[in-house]
VOSETOR-348171 format. One line per 8 residues: number of its first residue (from 1); their letters; for each residue y, x, z of N, C-alpha, C. Coordinates in steps of 0.02 Angstrom, whole numbers, padded with zeros to 5 digits. Atoms other than C-alpha are relative to their C-alpha. Layout:
N
NUM> A> Y:X:Z:Y:X:Z:Y:X:Z | ... $
! end
This chain:
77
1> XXXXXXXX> -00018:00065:-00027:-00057:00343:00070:00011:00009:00075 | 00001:-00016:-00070:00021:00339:00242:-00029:-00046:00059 | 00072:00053:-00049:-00090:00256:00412:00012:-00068:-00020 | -00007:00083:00027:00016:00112:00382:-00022:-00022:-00045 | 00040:00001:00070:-00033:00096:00209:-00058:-00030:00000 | 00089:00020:00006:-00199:00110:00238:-00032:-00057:00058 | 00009:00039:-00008:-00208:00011:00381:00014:-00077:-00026 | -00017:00076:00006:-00123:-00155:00310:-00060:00014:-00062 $
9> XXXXXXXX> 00063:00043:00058:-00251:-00118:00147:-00081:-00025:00038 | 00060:-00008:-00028:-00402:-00099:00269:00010:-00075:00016 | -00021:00067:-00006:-00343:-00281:00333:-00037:-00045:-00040 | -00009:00051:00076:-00329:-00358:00172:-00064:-00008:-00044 | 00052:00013:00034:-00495:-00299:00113:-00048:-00038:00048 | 00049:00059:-00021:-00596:-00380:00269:00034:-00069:-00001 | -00015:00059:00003:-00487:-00533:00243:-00034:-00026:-00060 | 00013:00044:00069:-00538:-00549:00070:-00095:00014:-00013 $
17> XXXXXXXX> 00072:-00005:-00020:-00732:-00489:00133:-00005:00039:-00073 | 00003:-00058:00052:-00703:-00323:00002:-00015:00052:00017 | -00005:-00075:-00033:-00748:-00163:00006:00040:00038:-00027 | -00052:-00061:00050:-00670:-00010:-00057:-00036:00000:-00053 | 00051:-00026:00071:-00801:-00005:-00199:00041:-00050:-00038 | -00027:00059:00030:-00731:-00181:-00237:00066:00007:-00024 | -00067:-00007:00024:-00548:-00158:-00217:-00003:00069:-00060 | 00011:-00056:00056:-00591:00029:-00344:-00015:-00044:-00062 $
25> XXXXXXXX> 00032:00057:00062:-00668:-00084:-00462:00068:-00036:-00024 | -00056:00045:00020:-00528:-00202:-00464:00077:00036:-00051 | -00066:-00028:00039:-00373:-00065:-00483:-00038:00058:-00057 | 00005:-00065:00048:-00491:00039:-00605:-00015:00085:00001 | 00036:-00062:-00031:-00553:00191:-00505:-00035:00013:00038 | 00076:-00009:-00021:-00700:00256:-00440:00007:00002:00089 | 00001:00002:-00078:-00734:00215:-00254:00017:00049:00049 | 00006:-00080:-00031:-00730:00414:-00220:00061:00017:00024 $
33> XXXXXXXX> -00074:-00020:00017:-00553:00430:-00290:00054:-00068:00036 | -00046:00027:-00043:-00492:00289:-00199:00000:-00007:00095 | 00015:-00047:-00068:-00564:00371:-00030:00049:00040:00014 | -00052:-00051:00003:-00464:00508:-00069:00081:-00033:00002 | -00032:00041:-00003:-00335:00395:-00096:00051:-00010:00075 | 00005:00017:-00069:-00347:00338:00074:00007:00043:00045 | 00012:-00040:-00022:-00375:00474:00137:00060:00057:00032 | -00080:-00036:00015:-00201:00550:00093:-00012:00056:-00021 $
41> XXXXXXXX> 00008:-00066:00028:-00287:00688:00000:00018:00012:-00102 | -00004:00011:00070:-00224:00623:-00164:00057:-00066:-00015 | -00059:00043:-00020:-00047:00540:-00180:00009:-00015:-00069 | 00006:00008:00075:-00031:00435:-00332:00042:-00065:-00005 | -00028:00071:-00006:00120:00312:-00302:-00007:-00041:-00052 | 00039:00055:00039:00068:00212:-00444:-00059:-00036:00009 | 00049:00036:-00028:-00080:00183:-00395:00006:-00024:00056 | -00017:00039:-00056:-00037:00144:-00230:00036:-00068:-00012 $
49> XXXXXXXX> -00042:00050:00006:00084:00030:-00287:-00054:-00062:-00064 | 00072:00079:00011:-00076:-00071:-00392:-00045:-00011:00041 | 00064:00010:-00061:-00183:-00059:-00244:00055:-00068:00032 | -00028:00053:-00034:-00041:-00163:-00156:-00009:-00061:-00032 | 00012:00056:00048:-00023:-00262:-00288:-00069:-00031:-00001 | 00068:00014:00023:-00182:-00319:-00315:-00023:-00034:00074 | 00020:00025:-00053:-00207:-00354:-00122:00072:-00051:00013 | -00075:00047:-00010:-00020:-00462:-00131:00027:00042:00086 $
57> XXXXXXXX> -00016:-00034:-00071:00040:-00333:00011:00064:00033:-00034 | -00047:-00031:00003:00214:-00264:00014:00023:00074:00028 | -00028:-00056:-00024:00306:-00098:00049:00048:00008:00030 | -00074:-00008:-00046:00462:-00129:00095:-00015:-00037:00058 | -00036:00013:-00080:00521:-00172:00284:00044:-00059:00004 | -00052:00089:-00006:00591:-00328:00353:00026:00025:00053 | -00031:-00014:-00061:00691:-00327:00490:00083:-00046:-00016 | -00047:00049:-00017:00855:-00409:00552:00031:00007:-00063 $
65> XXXXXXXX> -00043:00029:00070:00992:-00449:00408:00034:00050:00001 | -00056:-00047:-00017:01117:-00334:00487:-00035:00059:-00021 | 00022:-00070:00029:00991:-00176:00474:00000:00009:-00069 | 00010:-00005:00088:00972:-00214:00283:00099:00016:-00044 | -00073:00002:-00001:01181:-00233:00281:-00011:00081:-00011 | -00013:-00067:-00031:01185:-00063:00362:-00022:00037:-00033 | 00055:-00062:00034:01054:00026:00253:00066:-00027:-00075 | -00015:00016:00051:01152:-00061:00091:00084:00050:-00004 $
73> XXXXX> -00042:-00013:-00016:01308:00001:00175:00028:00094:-00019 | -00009:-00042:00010:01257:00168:00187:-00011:00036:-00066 | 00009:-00015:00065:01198:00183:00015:00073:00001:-00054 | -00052:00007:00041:01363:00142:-00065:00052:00053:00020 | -00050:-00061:-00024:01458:00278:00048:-00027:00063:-00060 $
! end
């Protein structure tokens, strides 16, 4: 998981007054393995992607209209 990552989950769990044992519990793995997780010693985009979930946190990037144009732009070249 990269800093960002982990910082917006670190956030999300004192907003919701969680810990990591809690949020593990929630997506189904052991507090250890979602250290590691965290840690970035164990890359498991699925799981990452129910950790978000589960905290209603996103991955993708916002930004102006035009940058999203531009990225759509270059994808079709």
């Amino acid at each position: 998981m990269d800093k960002d990552t982990v910082k917006k989950v670190r956030i999300a769990l004192v907003q919701r007054e969680w810990t990591q044992s809690d949020l593990a519990r929630q997506v189904g793995i052991s507090a250890a393995y979602l250290s590691l997780v965290m840690k970035g010693h164990r890359c498991v985009p699925d799981l990452e992607v129910r950790i978000l979930e589960m905290l209603d946190l996103s991955r993708r990037t916002e930004g102006p209209p035009e940058t999203h144009k531009k990225h759509e732009s270059q994808v079709e070249s």
